[in-house]
N, C-alpha and C positions, 0 to 999 in steps of 0.2 A: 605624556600623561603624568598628572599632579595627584601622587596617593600621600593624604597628611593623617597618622598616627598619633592620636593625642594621649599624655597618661599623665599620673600625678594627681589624680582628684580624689575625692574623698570627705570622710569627715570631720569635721574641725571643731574648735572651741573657738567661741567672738574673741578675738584680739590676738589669734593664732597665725601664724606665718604659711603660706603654700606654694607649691612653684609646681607649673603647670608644666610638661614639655610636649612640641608638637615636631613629629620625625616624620621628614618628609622624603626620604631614603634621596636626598642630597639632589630634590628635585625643585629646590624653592631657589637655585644658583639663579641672579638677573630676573630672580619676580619683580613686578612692577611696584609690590607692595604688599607688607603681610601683618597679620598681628590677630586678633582676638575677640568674638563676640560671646554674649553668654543671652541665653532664655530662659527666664525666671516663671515658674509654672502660673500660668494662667496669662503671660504676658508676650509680646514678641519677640524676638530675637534683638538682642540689642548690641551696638557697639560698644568695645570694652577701651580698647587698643588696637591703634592702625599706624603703623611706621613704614612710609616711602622707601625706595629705593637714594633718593636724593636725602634722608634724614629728617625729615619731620614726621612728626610725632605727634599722633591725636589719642587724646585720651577723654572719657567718659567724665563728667564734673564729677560724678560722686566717688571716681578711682583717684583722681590725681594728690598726690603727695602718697599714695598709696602703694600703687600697683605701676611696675617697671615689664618693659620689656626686652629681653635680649636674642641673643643669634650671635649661631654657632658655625661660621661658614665651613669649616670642616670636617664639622661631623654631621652638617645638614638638618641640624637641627634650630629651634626657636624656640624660647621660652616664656612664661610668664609669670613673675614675679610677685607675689600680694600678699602684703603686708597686713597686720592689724583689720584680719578677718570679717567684719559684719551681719547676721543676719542676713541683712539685705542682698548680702553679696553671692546666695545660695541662687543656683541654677545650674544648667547642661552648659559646659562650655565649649567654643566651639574653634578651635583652631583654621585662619581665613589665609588664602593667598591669591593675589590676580597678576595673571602673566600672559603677556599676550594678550592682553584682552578675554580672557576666560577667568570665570570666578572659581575658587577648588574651597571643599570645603574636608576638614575633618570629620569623622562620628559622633565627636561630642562626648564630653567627660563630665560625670556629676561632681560639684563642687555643695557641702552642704555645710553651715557654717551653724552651730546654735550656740542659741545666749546663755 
């Protein structure tokens, strides 16, 4: 079983720096792939950031040169990184891992960014 703990959110100033973490009490070891959606109210769940196990890296057009993701194999954790704040960038975020073929998902941490 995949329990993902997300923290780090909050409220921000446009142009402000935030690092997201999602603790998965060292249960994301050999996910197939993990990384980060957000849902911005009235919208659907969107992909933010998604990193394979093999090292590729997807990232959302409107994050990229932005927002970084990392992993902590030791302490079983995964981060996320984002830069130079937005407006836009305000939603629930949602810490994502697939292993095994099962999707696991975090609770979801408010990020709220104003101009």
């Amino acid at each position: 079983q995949v329990q993902l703990v997300e923290s780090g959110g909050g409220l921000v100033q446009e142009g402000d720096s935030l690092t997201l973490t999602c603790d998965s009490k060292h249960s994301i070891s050999l996910a197939d792939a993990m990384g980060w959606y957000r849902q911005a109210p009235g919208k659907q769940r969107e992909l933010v950031i998604l990193m394979t196990r093999n090292g590729k890296t997807t990232y959302a057009d409107s994050v990229k040169g932005r927002f970084t993701i990392s992993e902590e194999p030791a302490e079983g954790t995964q981060a996320l990184h984002m830069n130079n704040l937005r407006p836009e960038d305000t939603g629930v975020y949602y810490c994502y891992v697939t292993k095994h073929g099962y999707d696991y998902w975090g609770q979801g941490t408010q990020v709220t960014v104003s101009s």
